[in-house]
VOKOL-72389 format. One record per residue (C-alpha): residue number from 1; x, y, z. Coordinates in Angstrom, 2 decimals. Example, Ala and Ser with C-alpha at 12.3 -4.5 7.8 and 13.67 -1.06 7.14 Angstrom:
BEGIN
+-----+---------+---------+---------+
:   k :       X :       Y :       Z :
+-----+---------+---------+---------+
:   1 :   12.30 :   -4.50 :    7.80 :
:   2 :   13.67 :   -1.06 :    7.14 :
+-----+---------+---------+---------+
This chain:
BEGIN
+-----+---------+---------+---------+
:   k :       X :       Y :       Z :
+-----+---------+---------+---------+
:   1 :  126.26 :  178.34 :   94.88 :
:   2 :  126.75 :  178.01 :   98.37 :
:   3 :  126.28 :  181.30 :  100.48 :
:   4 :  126.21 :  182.40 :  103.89 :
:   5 :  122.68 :  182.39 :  105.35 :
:   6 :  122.19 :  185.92 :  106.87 :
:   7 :  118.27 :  185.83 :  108.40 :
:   8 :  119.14 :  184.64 :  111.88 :
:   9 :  121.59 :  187.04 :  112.64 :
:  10 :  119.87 :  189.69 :  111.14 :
:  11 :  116.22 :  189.22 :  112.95 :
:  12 :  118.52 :  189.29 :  116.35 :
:  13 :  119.73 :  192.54 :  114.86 :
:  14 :  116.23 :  193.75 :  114.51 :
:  15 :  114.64 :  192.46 :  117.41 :
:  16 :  117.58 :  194.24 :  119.51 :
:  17 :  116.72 :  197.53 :  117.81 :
:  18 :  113.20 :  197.32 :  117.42 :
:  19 :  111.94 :  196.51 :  120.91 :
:  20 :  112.21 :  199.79 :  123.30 :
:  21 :  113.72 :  197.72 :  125.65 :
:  22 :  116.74 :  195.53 :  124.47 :
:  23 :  117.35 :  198.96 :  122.56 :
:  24 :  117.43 :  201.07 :  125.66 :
:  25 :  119.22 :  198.32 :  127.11 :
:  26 :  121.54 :  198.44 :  124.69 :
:  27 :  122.61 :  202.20 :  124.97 :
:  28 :  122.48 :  202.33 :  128.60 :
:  29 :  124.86 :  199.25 :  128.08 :
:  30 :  127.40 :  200.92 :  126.19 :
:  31 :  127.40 :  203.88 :  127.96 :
:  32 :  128.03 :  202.37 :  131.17 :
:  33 :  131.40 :  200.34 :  129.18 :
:  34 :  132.53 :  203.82 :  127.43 :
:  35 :  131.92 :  205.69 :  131.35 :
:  36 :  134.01 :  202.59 :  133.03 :
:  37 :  136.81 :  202.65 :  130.22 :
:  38 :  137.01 :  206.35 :  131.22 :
:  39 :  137.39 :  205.60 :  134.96 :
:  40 :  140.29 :  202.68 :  134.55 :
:  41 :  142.49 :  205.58 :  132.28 :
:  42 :  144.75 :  206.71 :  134.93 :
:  43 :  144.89 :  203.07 :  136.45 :
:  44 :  145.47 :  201.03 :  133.85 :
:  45 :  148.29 :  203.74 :  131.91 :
:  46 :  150.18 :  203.85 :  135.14 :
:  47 :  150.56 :  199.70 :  135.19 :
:  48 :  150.81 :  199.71 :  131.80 :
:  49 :  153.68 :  201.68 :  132.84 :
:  50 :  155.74 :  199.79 :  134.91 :
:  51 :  158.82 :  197.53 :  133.75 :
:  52 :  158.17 :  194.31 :  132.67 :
:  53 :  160.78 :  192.17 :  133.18 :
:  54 :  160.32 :  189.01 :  131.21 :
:  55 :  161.54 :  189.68 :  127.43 :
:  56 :  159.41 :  186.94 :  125.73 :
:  57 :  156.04 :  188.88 :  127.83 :
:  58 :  157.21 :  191.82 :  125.99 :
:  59 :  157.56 :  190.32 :  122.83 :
:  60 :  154.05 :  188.39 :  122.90 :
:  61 :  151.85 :  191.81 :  123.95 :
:  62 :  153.48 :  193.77 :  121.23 :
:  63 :  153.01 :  190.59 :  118.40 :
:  64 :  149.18 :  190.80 :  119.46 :
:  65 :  148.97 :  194.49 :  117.76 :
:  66 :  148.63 :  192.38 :  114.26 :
:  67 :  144.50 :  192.49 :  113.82 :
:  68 :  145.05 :  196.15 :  113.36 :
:  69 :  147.79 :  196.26 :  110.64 :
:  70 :  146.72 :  195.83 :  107.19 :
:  71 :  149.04 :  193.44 :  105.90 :
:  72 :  147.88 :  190.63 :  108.41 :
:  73 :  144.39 :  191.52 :  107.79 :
:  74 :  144.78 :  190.68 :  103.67 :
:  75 :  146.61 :  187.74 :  104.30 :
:  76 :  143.89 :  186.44 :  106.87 :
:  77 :  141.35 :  187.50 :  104.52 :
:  78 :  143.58 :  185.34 :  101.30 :
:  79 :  143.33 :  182.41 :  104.10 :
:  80 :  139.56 :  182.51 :  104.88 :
:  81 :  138.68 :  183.00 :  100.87 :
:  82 :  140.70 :  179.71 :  100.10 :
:  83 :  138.80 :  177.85 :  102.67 :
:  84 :  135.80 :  179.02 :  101.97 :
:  85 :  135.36 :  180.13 :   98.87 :
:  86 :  131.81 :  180.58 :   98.45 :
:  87 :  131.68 :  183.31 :  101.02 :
:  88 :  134.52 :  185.05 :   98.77 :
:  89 :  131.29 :  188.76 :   98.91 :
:  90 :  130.99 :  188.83 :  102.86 :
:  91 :  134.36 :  187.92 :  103.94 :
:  92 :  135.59 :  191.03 :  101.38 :
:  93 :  133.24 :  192.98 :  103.30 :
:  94 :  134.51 :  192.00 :  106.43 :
:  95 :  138.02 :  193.26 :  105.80 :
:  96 :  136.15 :  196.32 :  104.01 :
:  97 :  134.43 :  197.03 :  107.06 :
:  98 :  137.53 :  196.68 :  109.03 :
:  99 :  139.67 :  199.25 :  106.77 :
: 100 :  136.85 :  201.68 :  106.55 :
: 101 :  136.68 :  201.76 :  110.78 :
: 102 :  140.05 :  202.50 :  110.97 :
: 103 :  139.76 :  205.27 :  108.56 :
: 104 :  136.96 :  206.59 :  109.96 :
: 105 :  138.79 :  206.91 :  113.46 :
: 106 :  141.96 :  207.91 :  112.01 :
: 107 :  139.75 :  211.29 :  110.41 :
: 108 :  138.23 :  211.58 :  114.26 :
: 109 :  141.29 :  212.03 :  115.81 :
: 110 :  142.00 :  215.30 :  113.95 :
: 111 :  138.64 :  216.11 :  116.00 :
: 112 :  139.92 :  214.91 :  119.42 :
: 113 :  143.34 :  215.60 :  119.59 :
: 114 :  144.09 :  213.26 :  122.64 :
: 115 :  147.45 :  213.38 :  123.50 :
: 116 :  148.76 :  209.41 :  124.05 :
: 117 :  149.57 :  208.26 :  127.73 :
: 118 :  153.18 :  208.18 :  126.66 :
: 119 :  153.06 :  212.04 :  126.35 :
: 120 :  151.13 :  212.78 :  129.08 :
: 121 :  152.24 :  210.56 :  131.63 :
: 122 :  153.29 :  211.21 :  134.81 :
: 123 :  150.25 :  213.63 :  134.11 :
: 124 :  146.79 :  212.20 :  134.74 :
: 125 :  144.51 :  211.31 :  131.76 :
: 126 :  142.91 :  214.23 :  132.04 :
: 127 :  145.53 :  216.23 :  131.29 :
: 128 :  145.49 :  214.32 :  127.33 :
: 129 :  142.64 :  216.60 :  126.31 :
: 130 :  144.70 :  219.27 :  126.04 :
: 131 :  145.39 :  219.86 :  122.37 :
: 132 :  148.49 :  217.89 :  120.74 :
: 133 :  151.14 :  219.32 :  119.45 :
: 134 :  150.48 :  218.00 :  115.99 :
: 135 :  146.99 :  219.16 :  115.51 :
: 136 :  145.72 :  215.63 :  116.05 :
: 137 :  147.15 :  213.61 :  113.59 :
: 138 :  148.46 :  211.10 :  115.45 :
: 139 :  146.36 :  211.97 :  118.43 :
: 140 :  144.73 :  208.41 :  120.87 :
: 141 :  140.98 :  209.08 :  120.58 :
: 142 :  139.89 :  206.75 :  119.63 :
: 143 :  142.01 :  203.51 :  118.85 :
: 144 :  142.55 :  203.02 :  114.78 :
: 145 :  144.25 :  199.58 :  116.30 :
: 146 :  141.12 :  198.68 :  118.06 :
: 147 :  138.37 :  200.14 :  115.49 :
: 148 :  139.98 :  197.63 :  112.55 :
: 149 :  140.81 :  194.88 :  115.35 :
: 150 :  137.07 :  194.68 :  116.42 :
: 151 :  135.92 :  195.35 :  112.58 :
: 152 :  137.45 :  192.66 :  111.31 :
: 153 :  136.58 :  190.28 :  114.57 :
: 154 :  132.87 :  191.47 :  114.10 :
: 155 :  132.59 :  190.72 :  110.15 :
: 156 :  134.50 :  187.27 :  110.53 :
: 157 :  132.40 :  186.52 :  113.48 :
: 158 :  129.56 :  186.89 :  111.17 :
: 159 :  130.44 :  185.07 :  108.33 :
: 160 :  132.40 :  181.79 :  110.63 :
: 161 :  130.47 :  182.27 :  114.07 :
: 162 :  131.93 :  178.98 :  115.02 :
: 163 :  135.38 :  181.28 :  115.00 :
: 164 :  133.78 :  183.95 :  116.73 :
: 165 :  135.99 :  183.12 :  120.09 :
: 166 :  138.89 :  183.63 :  118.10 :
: 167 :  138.37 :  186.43 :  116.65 :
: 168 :  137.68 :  188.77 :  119.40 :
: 169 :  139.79 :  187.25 :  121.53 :
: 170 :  142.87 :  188.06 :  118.27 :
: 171 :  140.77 :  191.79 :  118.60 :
: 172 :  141.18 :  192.11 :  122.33 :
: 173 :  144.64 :  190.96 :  122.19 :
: 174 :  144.79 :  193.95 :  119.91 :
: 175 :  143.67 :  196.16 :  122.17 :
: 176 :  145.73 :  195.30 :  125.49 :
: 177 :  148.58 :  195.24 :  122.96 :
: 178 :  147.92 :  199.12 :  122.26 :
: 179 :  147.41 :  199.99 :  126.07 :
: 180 :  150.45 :  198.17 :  127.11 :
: 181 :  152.73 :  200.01 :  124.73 :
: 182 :  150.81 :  203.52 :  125.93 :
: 183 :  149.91 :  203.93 :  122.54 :
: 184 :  146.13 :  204.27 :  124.17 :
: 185 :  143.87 :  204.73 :  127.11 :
: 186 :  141.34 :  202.34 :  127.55 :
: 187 :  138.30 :  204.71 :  127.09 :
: 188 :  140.56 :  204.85 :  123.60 :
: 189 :  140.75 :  201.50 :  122.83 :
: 190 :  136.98 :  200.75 :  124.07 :
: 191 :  135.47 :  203.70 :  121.86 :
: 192 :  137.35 :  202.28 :  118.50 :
: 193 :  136.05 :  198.71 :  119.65 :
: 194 :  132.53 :  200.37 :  119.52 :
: 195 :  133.18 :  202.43 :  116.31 :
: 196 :  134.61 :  198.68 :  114.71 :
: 197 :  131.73 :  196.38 :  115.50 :
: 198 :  128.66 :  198.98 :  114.77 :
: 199 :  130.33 :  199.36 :  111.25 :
: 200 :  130.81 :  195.93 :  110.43 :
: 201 :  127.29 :  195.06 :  111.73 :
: 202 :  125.98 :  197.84 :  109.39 :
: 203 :  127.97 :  196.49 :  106.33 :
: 204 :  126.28 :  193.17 :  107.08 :
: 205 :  123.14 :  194.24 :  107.47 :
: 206 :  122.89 :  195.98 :  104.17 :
: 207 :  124.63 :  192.74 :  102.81 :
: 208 :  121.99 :  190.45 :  104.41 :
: 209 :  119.18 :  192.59 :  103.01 :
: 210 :  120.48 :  192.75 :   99.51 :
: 211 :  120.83 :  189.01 :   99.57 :
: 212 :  117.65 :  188.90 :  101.00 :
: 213 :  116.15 :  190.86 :   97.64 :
: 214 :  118.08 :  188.61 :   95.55 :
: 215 :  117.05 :  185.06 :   96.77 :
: 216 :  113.29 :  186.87 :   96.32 :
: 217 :  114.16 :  188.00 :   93.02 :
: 218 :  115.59 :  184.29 :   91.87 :
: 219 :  112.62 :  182.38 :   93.43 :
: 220 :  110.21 :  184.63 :   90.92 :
: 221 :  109.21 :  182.67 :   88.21 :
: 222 :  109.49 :  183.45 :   84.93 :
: 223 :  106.28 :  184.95 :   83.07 :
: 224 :  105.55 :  183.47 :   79.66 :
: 225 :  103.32 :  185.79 :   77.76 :
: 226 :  100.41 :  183.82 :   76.35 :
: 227 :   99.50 :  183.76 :   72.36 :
: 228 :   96.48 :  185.76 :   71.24 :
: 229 :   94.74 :  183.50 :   69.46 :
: 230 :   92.61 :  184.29 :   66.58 :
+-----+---------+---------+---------+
């Protein structure tokens, strides 16, 4: 049976953590994204903001929310396991790695209790830490949108990396979709990217190693006990 070859992806993976380095790199990396998503809150909520004026624009940034509903994510999921069948295990863990993100973030926003810009604007974005009303159940930080979009792009990216393109760029569509409706701050949506990708490069990882073991495992031949003889 046909399956989807895991080493190369996951020796980048451990070079990247392994070597002091690309690891540092790494961190200082994301910081520097999470610290600029910060600094373009107030900016980007406040054009977000602003009328739009063409109907079919409004139309097309709302339809690109869809990577971080369910529904669209089992019917892309029914689509990629009739095409490919034989990588029915990893795209399954692709969309499981994709709900699990989102329900992750959706428990950290009970934590966070970031008010959305559409309650807190004309305020600035610091003014969304103060506590919302609802105790944070339906608070912004971080994006459950984003953390599923970026999930699902990740895992699929994984398994199809000639459809990698498409994926993220279906995942970043996502998240401009969730900004422009004020749903979420950047530093929101960037955060729940984050949270998305590092769990769905986890879930492969442990996938990759387990069929790692296996292919060992298969390629042991069989011991035949010899006869005593008399």
């Amino acid at each position: 049976m046909a399956t989807v070859d895991p080493d190369s992806e996951d020796l980048r993976l451990s070079i990247l953590w392994t070597n002091p380095r690309r690891r540092w790199a790494t961190i200082s990396g994301v910081v520097i994204l999470v610290g600029g998503a910060f600094a373009l809150d107030d900016a980007v909520s406040r054009l977000a903001a602003r009328p739009i004026e063409s109907g079919q624009l409004k139309t097309t940034l709302s339809s690109l929310r869809f990577l971080g509903d369910g529904s669209p994510l089992v019917l892309l999921t029914l689509l990629a396991l009739s095409v490919a069948p034989t990588k029915r295990v990893p795209v399954v863990l692709a969309l499981g790695a994709a709900l699990l993100s989102g329900a992750l973030v959706d428990r950290a926003k009970t934590l966070s209790a970031r008010k959305r810009p559409i309650e807190t604007l004309p305020a600035p974005a610091l003014e969304s830490w103060r506590r919302a009303d609802n105790a944070g159940r339906n608070s912004s930080f971080p994006s459950g949108h984003a953390a599923t979009a970026f999930g699902f792009a990740r895992g699929m990216a994984l398994v199809f990396p000639s459809a990698a393109w498409v994926a993220y760029t279906a995942a970043v569509g996502t998240a401009i979709s969730r900004m422009f409706e004020l749903r979420h701050y950047p530093s929101d949506c960037t955060v729940g990217a984050i949270v998305g990708w590092t769990i769905a490069t986890l879930v492969w990882r442990l996938y990759s190693r387990r069929s790692a073991q296996k292919a060992v495992d298969d390629d042991e031949p069989d011991v035949i006990p010899l006869a005593r003889t008399a």
